[in-house]
C-alpha positions as CSV (number, residue, x, y, z in Angstrom):
1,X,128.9,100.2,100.2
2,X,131.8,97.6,100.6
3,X,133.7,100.2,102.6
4,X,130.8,101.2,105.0
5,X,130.8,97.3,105.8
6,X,134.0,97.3,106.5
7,X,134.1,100.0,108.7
8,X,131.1,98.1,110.5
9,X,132.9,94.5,110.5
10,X,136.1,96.5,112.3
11,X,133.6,98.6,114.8
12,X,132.1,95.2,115.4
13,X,135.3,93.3,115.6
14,X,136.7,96.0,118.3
15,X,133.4,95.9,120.5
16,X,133.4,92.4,120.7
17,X,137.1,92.3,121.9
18,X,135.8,94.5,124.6
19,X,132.8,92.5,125.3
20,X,135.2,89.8,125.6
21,X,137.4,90.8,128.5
22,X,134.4,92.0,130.7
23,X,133.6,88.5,130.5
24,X,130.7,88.7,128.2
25,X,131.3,85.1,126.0
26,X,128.4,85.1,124.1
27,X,128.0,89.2,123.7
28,X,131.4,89.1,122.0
29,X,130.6,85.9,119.6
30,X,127.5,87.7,118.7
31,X,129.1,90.6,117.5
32,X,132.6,89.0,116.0
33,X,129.9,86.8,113.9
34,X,128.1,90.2,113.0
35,X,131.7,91.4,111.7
36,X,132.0,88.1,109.8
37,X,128.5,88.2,108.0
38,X,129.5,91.9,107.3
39,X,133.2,91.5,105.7
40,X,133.8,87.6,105.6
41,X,137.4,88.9,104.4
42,X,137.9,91.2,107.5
43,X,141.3,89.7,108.3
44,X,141.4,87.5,111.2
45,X,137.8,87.7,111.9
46,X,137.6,83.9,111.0
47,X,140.1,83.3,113.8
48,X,138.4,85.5,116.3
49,X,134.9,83.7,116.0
50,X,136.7,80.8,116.8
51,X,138.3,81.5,119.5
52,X,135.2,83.2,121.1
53,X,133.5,80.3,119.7
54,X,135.7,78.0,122.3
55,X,135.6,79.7,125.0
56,X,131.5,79.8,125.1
57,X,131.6,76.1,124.4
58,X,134.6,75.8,127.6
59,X,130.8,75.8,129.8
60,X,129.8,72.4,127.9
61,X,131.9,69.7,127.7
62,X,135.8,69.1,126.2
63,X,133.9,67.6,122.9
64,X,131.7,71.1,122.1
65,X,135.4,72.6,122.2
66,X,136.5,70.4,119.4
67,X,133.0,70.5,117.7
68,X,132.3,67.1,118.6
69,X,128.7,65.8,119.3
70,X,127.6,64.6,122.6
71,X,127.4,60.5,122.2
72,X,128.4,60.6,118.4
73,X,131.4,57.8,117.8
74,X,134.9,59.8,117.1
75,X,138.0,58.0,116.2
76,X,141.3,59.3,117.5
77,X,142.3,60.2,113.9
78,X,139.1,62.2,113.8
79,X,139.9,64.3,117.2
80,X,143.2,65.2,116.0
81,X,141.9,66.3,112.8
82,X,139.5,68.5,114.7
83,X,142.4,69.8,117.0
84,X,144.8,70.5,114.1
85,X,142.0,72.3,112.1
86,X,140.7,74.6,115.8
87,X,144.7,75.2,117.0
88,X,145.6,76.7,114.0
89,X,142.4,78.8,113.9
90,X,142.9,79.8,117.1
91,X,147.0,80.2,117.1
92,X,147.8,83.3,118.9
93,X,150.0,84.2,116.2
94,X,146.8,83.7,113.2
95,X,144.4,85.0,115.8
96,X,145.3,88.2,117.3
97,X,142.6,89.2,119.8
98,X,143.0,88.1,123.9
99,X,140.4,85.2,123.4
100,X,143.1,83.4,121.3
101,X,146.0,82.3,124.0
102,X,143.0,80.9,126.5
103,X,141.1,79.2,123.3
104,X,144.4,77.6,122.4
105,X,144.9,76.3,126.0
106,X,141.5,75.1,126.2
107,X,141.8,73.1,122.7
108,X,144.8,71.7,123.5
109,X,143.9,70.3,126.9
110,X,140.3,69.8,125.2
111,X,142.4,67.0,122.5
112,X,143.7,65.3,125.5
113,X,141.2,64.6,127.5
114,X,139.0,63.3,124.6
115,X,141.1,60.7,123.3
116,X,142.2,59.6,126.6
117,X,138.4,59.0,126.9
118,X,138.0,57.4,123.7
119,X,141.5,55.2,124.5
120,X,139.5,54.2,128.3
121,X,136.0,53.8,127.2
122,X,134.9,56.3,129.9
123,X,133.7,60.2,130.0
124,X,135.9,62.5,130.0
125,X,135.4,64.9,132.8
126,X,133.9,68.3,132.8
127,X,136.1,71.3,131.8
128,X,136.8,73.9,134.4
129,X,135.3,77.3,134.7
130,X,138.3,78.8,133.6
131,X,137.0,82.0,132.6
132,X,134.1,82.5,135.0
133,X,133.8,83.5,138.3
134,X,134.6,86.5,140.8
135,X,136.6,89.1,140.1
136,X,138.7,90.2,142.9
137,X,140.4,94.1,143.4
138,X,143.6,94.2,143.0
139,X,146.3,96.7,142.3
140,X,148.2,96.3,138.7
141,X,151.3,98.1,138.1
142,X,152.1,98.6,134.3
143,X,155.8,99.1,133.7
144,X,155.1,100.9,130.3
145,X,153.5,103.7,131.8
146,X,154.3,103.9,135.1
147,X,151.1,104.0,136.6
148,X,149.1,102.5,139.4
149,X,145.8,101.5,139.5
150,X,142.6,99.7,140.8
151,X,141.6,96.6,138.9
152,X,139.0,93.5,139.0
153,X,141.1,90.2,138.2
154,X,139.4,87.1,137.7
155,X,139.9,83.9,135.9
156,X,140.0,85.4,132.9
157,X,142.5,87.8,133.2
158,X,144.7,85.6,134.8
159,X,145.2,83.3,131.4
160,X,144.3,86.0,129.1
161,X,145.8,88.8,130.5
162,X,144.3,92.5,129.8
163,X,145.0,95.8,128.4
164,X,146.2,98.6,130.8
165,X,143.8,101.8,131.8
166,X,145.6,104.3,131.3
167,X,147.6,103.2,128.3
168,X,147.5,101.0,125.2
169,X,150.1,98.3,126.8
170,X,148.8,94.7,126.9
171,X,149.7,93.3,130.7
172,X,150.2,89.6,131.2
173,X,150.6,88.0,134.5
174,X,152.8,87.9,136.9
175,X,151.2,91.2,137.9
176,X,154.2,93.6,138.6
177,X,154.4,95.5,141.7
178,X,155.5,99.5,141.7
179,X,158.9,99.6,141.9
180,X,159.5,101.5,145.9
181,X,159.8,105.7,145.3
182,X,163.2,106.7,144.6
183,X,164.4,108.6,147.3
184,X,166.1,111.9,147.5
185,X,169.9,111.8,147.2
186,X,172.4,111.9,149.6
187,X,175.1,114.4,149.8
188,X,178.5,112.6,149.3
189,X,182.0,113.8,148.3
190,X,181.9,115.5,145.2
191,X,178.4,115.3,144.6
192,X,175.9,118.3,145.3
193,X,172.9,118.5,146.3
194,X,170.2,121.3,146.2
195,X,166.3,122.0,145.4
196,X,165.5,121.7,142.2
197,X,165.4,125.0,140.0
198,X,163.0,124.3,137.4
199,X,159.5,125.0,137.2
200,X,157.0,122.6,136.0
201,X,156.1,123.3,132.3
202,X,152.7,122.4,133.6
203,X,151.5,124.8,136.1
204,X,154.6,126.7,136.2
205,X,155.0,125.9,140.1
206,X,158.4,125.7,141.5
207,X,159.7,121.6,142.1
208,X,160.5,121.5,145.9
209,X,162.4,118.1,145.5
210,X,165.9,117.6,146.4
211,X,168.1,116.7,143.2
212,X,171.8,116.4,141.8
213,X,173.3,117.0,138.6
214,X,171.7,114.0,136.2
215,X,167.9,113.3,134.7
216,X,164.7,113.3,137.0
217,X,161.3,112.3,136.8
218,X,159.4,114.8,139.4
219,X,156.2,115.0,139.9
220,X,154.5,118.9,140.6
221,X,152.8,119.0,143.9
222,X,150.7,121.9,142.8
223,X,149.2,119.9,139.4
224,X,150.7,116.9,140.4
225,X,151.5,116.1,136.8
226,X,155.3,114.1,136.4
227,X,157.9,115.5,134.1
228,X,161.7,115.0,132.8
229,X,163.9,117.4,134.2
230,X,167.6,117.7,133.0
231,X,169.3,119.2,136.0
232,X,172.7,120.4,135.0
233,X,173.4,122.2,138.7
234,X,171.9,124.4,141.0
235,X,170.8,127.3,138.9
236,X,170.3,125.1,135.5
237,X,167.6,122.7,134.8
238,X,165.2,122.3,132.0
239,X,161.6,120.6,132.2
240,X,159.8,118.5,130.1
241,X,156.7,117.2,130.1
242,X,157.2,113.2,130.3
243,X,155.3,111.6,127.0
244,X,153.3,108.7,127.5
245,X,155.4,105.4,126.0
């Protein structure tokens, strides 16, 4: 029985993660407090309600994010008690989910403004939307890979970062760009160069790319899958197929 929990806290755990970075604040506290009513010892499940618990109080005011009442009298000892108490909750390093880096921002910045409030005598102004808005297309490069592709990046990606389609690399902004194709070589004294002779271990098509002596990455026009090709000269070259980092 304490097992099947388990499993259920994790599952839980994992969809609200997800829920989280398609921007769905409340879907992924509901189901991170599922995981901790399920397996309160689930580690780091503590840290990820707590984080998404931030985030869906970012909409209120800077006080929900400390867990301050609206109106009720707070001392600046108080606040930082709250802050040091939330921070360490929420700590990237305790809290290892992508709600943790933006919920330590937004506490941090959330301490601040309150007890520059409480030091003034006036209210502290709303917090931004940070993690709400439009998503705009955009093409994200991951360097871990070596792929290309169409993404949505909003608000929340841009603090939070997200996790790359085709691979299990985390990417953080700056946003990379693809690195321009690496041309054919030139022909130079001493150096040779000729088709390719290998075959893709693919399809088994024949490469029509110009190489030299060295290591290739070439991609099959016929399956259009990329390989590692050790070329040792013009009749000589073995094929691999290129492994996923």
């Amino acid at each position: 029985m304490a097992t099947c929990k388990r499993e259920k806290a994790e599952k839980a755990c994992r969809y609200a993660e997800e829920l989280f970075l398609t921007g769905d604040i409340p879907g992924a506290l509901h189901e991170a407090s599922k995981a901790k009513r399920l397996c309160p010892s689930l580690p780091g499940v503590a840290n990820a309600v707590a984080a998404y618990e931030v985030h869906a109080a970012a909409g209120r005011s800077w006080r929900a994010i400390l867990g301050i009442p609206a109106g009720a009298a707070a001392t600046q000892d108080a606040i930082k008690k709250q802050y040091r108490r939330l921070s360490l909750l929420v700590h990237p390093d305790k809290a290892r989910c992508a709600a943790a880096e933006g919920a330590f921002k937004l506490v941090r910045r959330a301490c601040e403004e309150v007890l520059s409030s409480v030091a003034s005598g006036r209210d502290p102004s709303p917090p931004p939307p940070m993690y709400f808005g439009p998503r705009e297309p955009m093409l994200i490069y991951c360097p871990s890979c070596k792929n290309e592709y169409a993404a949505k990046i909003g608000r929340l990606e841009q603090q939070a970062g997200m996790k790359c389609a085709r691979c299990p690399e985390w990417l953080s902004p700056p946003w990379q760009k693809k690195p321009p194709a690496r041309k054919e070589p030139t022909a130079v004294p001493g150096r040779q160069v000729f088709q390719c002779p290998a075959k893709c271990p693919e399809c088994g098509a024949a490469y029509t790319s110009k190489v030299c002596v060295g290591r290739w990455c070439l991609r099959c026009k016929a399956c259009t899958k990329f390989s590692m090709v050790d070329v040792q000269g013009p009749d000589q070259a073995t094929a691999t197929i290129r492994k996923r980092a």
